[in-house]
C-alpha angles and dihedrals in degrees: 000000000000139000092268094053086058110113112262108211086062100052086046083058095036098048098073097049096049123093130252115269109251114254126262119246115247093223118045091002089169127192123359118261121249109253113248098234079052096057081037088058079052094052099051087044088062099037084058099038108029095211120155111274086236085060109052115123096244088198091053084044113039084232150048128253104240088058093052095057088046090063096039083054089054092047102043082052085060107043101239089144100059090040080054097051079045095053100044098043090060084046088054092049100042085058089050093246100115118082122194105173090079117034129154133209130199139149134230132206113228117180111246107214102184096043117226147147116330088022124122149158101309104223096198092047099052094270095305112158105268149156138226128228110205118203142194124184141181120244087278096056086259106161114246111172125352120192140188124234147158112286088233093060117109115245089243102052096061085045092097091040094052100047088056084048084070110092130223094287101211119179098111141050127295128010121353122257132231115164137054128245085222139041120193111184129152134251100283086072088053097131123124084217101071093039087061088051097046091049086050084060090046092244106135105227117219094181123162124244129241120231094031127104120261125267099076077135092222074119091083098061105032090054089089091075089055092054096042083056086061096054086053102050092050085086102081089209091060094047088072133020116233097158106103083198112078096202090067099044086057092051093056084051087053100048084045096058092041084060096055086050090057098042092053086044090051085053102059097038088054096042084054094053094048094049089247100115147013113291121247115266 
């Protein structure tokens, strides 16, 4: 894999946001510096794989590992993945393929190997240490916000946090938007509490009740999370966490979810062109 099997429609999106290389000294310059659509090309290596960063093959690559998780650490310091979720979800919406009346929320348990910060007794992997991923999406399935926890925090607890986790979302006219008309969740967000709350936001809860048999049919809706967790853990490197650092970890949540945006954006863009499917607005 290397730079230039990169896609391309991501670096075209990545390559703005990202900062300038520092400049070479005239006088001992050393070695060259590793491009950045190369280090990009690392990343993504790890992020499908999920082989160790020692152990990435630098002539598939173009690089080595070590080298790639140095950039991902640059770039996660200075916040080019947020500014990229921001930018692709506007793109979404000005194309009319984000929808916000219907969005779901749920949360999944990863094992953390190597410990670290946001990582805690799992309780549904015998107390092991873990972490939670904690997902919205839109009525497609789209990713929203993604966020990093213990493994030991209850999924509710971390709902208010990740719907301000959800960023101005432009693309249309008038003001951006940030939060959904309706909230599907499952029984494990069943408190009074957070649907007063939600109501104060003017977000209208459906949550489903505890104690009461199933077919509420709020199934039907909230599926598309699920499925927007399988997209995520079909990166290897996603299904358990091995970064000790939590800020990275988040950023490989965020390019991972950029990439499902762009994937769903490719499609429509290539069902249009085929006659398929309604062109993007």
């Amino acid at each position: 894999m290397r730079a230039d099997l990169a896609p391309d429609d991501l670096w075209e999106r990545v390559a703005p946001l990202l900062p300038p290389a520092p400049e070479r000294r005239r006088r001992y310059p050393g070695r060259l510096c590793v491009p950045d659509r190369v280090a990009l090309a690392g990343i993504l290596f790890v992020l499908r794989t999920g082989v160790a960063w020692r152990d990435v093959p630098a002539e598939t690559v173009g690089c080595s590992g070590v080298a790639a998780w140095r950039r991902l650490r640059d770039w996660t310091e200075v916040g080019v993945w947020p500014r990229l979720h921001a930018a692709l979800l506007t793109e979404l919406r000005s194309v009319g393929l984000l929808d916000l009346d219907d969005c779901s929320v749920d949360g999944s348990h990863v094992r953390a190997l190597k410990r670290g910060d946001h990582v805690g007794p799992s309780p549904v992997d015998r107390t092991r240490p873990g972490s939670k991923h904690h997902l919205i999406v839109d009525r497609h399935g789209t990713p929203l916000a993604v966020t990093l926890t213990g493994g030991n925090r209850h999924d509710v607890t971390r709902l208010l946090p990740l719907l301000d986790a959800v960023p101005p979302i432009r693309g249309l006219r008038g003001r951006p938007r940030r939060k959904p008309g309706h909230l599907y969740t499952d029984r494990g967000y069943d408190f009074d509490k957070y649907r007063r709350l939600l109501w104060k936001r003017g977000i209208k809860p459906l949550i489903a009740r505890r104690g009461v048999s199933h077919g509420s049919g709020l199934g039907k809706v909230r599926w598309v999370v699920e499925r927007a967790f399988a997209w995520l853990h079909q990166f290897k490197r996603l299904r358990t966490r091995y970064e000790r650092r939590a800020d990275l970890h988040q950023g490989l949540l965020d390019l991972v979810c950029s990439l499902i945006r762009l994937r769903r954006l490719q499609r429509a863009v290539d069902r249009a062109r085929s006659g398929d499917g309604p062109r993007p607005r």
